[in-house]
C-alpha positions as CSV (number, residue, x, y, z in Angstrom):
1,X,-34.9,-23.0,-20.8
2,X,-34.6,-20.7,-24.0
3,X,-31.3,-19.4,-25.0
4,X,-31.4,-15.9,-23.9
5,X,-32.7,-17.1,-20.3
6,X,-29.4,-19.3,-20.3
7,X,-27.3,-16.3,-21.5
8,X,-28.7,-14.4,-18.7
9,X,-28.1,-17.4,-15.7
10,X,-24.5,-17.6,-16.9
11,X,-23.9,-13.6,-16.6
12,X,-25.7,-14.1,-13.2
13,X,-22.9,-16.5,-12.4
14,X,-20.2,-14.8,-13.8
15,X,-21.4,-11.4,-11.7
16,X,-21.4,-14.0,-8.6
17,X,-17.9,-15.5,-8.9
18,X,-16.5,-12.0,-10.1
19,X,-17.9,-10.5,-6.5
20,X,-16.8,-13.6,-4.7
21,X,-12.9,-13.4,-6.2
22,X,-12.9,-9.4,-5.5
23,X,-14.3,-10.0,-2.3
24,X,-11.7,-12.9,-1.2
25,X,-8.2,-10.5,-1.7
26,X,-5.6,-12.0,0.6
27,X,-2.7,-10.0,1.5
28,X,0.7,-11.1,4.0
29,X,2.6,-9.1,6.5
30,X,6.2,-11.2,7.4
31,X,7.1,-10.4,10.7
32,X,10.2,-11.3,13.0
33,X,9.8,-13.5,15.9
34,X,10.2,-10.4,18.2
35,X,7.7,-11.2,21.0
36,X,6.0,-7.3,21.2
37,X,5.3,-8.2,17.6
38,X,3.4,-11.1,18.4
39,X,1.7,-9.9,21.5
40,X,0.6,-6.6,19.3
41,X,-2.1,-9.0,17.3
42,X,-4.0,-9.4,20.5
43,X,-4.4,-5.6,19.9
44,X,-5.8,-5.0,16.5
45,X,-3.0,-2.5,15.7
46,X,-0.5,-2.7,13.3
47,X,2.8,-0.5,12.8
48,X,3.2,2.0,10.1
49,X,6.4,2.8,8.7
50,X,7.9,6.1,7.8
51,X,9.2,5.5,4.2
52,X,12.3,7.6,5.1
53,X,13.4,4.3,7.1
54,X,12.5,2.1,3.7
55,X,15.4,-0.5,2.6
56,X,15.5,0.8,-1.1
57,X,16.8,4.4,-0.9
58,X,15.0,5.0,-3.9
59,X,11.2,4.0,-2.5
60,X,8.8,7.2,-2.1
61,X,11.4,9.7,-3.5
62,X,10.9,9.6,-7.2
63,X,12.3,12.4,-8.9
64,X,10.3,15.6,-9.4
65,X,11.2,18.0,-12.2
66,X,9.6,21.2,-13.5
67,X,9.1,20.1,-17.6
68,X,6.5,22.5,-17.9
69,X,8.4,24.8,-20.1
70,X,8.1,22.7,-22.6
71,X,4.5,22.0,-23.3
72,X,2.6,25.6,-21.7
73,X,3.3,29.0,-21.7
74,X,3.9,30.7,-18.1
75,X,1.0,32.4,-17.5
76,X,-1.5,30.0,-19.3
77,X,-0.5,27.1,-17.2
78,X,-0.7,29.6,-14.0
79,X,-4.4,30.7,-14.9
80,X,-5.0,27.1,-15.9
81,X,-3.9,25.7,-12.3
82,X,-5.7,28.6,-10.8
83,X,-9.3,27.4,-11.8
84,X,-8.5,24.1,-11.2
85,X,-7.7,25.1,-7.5
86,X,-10.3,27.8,-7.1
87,X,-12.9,26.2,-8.5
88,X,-12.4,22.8,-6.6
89,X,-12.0,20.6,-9.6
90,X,-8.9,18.6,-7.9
91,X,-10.4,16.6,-4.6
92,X,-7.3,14.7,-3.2
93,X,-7.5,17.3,-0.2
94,X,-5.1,14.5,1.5
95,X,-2.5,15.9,-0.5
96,X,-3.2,19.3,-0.7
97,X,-3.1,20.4,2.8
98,X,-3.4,23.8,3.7
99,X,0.2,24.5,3.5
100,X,0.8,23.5,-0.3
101,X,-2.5,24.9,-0.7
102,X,-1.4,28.2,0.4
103,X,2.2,28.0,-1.5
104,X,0.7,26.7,-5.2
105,X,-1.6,30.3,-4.2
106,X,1.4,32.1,-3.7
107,X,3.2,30.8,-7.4
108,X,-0.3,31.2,-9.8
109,X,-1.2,34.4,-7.8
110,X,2.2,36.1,-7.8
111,X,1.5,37.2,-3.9
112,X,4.8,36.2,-3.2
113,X,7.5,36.7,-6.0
114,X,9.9,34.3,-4.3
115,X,7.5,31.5,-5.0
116,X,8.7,29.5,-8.5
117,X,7.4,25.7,-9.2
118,X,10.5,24.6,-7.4
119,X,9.1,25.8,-4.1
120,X,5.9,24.5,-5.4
121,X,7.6,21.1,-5.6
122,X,9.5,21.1,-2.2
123,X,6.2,21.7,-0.9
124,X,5.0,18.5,-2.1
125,X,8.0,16.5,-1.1
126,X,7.6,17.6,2.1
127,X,4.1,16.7,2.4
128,X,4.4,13.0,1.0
129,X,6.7,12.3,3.8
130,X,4.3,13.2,6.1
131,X,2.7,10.1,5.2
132,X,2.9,6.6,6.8
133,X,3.2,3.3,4.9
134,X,2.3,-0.2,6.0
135,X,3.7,-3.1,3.3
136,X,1.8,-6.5,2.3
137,X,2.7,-9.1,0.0
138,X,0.5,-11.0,-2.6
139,X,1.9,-14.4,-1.6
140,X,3.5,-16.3,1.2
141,X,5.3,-19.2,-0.3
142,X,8.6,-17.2,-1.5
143,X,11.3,-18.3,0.4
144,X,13.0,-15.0,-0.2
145,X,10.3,-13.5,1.4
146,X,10.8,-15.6,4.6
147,X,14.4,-15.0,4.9
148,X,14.5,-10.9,3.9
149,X,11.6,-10.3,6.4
150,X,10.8,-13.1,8.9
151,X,14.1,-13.6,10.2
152,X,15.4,-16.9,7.6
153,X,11.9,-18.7,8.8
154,X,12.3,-17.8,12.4
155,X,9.5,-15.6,12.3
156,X,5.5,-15.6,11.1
157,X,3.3,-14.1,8.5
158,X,0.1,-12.5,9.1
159,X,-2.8,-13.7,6.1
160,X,-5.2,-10.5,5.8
161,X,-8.5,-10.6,4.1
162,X,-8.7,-7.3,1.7
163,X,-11.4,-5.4,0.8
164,X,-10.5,-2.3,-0.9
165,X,-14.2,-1.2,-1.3
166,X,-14.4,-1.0,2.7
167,X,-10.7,0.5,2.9
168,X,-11.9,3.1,0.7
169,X,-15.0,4.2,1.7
170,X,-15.3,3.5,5.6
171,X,-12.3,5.4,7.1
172,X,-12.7,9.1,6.7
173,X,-10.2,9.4,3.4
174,X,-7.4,8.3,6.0
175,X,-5.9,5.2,3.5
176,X,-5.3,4.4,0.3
177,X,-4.1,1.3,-1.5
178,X,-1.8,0.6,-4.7
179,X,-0.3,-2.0,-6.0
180,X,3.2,-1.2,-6.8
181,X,4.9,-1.5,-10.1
182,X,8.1,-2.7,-11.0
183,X,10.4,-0.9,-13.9
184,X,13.8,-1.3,-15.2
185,X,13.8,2.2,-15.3
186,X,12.4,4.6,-12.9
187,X,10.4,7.3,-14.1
188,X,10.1,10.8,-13.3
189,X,7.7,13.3,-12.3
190,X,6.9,16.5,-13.7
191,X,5.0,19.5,-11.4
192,X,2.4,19.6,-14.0
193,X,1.5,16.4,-13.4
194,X,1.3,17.0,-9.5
195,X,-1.0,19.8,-10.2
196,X,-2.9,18.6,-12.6
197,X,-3.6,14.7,-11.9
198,X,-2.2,13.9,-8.6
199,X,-3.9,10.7,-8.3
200,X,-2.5,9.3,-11.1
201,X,0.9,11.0,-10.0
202,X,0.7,9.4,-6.5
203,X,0.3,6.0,-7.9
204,X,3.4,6.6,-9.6
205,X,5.3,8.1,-6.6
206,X,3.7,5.8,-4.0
207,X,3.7,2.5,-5.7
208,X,7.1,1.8,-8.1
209,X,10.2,0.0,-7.9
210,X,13.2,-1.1,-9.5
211,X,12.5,-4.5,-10.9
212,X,15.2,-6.3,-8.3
213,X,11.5,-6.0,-6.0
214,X,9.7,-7.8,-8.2
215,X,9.7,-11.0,-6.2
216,X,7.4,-9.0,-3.4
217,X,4.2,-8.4,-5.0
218,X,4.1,-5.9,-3.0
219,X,0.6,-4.1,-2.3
220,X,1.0,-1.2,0.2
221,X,-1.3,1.0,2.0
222,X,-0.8,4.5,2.3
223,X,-1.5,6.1,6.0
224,X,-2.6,10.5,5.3
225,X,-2.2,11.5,8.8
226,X,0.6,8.8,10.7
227,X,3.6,7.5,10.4
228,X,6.0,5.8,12.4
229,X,3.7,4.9,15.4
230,X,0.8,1.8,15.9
231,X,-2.4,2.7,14.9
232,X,-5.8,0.8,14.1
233,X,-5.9,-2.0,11.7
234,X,-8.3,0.2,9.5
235,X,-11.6,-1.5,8.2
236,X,-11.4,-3.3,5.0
237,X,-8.8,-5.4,6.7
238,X,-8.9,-8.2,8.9
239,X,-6.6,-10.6,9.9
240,X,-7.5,-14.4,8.4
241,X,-4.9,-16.3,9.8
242,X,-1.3,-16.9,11.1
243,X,1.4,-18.8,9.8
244,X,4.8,-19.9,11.6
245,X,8.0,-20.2,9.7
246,X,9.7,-23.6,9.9
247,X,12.2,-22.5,12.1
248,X,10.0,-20.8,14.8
249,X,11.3,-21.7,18.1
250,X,8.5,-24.1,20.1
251,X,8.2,-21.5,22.9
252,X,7.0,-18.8,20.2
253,X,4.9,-21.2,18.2
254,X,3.0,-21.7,21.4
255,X,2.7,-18.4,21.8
256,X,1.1,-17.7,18.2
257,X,-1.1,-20.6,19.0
258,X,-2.4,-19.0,22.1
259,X,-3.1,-16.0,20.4
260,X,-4.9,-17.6,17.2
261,X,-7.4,-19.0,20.2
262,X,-8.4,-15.9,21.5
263,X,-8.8,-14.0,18.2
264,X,-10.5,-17.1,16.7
265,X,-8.0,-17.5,13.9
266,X,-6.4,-20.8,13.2
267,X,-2.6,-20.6,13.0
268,X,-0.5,-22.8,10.7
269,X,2.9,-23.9,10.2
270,X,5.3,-23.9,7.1
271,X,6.5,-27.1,5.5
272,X,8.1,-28.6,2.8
273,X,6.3,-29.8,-0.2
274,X,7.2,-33.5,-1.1
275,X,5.8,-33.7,-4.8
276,X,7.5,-32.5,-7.4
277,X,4.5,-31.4,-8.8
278,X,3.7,-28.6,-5.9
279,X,5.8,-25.5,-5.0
280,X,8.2,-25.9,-2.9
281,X,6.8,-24.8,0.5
282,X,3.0,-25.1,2.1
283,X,1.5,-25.0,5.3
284,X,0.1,-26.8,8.0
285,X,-2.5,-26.1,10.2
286,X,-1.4,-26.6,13.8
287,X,-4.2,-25.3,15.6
């Protein structure tokens, strides 16, 4: 084989493993050993949270400012954010809804002289918690994990299989997906950003945390149109397997079991790691 046929084989390879990693993305939901969770996995719907209700105060309300004045005079940055509207440059419709729409056309078009950037940004706020949120976790070993969310082991965890291509593309613009970032300090938003990149602003807003979070991992998906209610388990994700904390009770366990039958999922069990070379916890298949 000459060198540059070689060269191409191990590309071919690399390609094939790259695809094979992106397309084997595992992601965990902990859940309490409250039996309408459990019975709710028979129904290929999961819960989405309103991130009004989120432990950390602080989640989904990053602080919004008007800096503008410091970088763009008045009425340039007005016609400026006027083209960019009018002429459809900015497609994250899911944020602009027709009410912000309407207000942002109020403050560059003067048609309502009450309208300043500080309506424009209420208008956003209000529009953001509109949205619904369903959390995930990169791992399922952390025994800090276990206690916060799965009731100190008594609970399960769900293993999805991720495919963000699929969650992107194959759900009418409903979802989206970040991976959130964890800072000492948290930054803050300015309306020009909003306006003028809002998909780089709503990674900020969506997806970061004070460091204290850091243990999560924590990828989330963001819901357009629901909050607070079951909905779909959207495509792109699809549940791999189930995994009872070591402290289930044996009545539940049997439960989970049944369940993994009739969605053809095996279900395992946490347990203590003996070596000294493993992590502390792994899992057992029970079924």
């Amino acid at each position: 084989m000459q060198d540059c046929d070689l060269l191409k084989l191990i590309v071919l390879i690399g390609c094939f493993q790259m695809d094979e990693q992106l397309d084997r993305i595992y992601l965990y939901r902990f859940e309490s050993n409250d039996n309408e969770r459990i019975k709710q996995l028979l129904d290929s719907k999961f819960y989405i949270s309103d991130p009004n209700k989120f432990n950390d105060p602080l989640d989904f309300k990053l602080e919004v400012k008007d800096k503008t004045f410091s970088s763009y005079d008045d009425e340039k940055f007005k016609k400026l954010v006027k083209f960019i509207f009018e002429e459809q440059v900015v497609d994250d419709f899911w944020i602009f809804d027709e009410q912000v729409k309407e207000v942002i056309s109020n403050w560059y078009n003067n048609a309502d002289l009450s309208v300043d950037l500080e309506k424009v940004i209420s208008s956003f706020k209000q529009r953001v918690m509109t949205f619904g949120v369903r959390c995930f976790m990169r791992g399922y070993k952390n025994p800090l994990s276990w206690s916060h969310y799965a009731k100190g082991h008594q609970g399960f965890c769900i293993e999805y299989e991720f495919n963000p291509m699929v969650l992107a593309t194959r759900n009418n613009s409903k979802w989206a997906f970040y991976h959130v970032n964890y800072s000492n300090r948290l930054p803050e938003l300015c309306i020009s950003e909003l306006l003028l990149t809002p998909r780089q602003a709503m990674e900020k807003l969506f997806a970061t945390k004070s460091i204290e979070w850091a243990y999560e991992q924590e990828v989330r998906i963001v819901n357009f149109e629901s909050k607070s209610c079951l909905v779909d388990i959207p495509s792109g994700l699809k549940m791999n397997r189930l995994i009872a904390g070591v402290n289930m009770p044996k009545e539940q366990i049997e439960t989970l079991k049944s369940i993994g039958l009739r969605l053809d999922i095996p279900v395992y069990q946490m347990q203590r790691n003996n070596s000294d070379f493993e992590s502390l916890w792994g899992s057992k298949r029970i079924t």
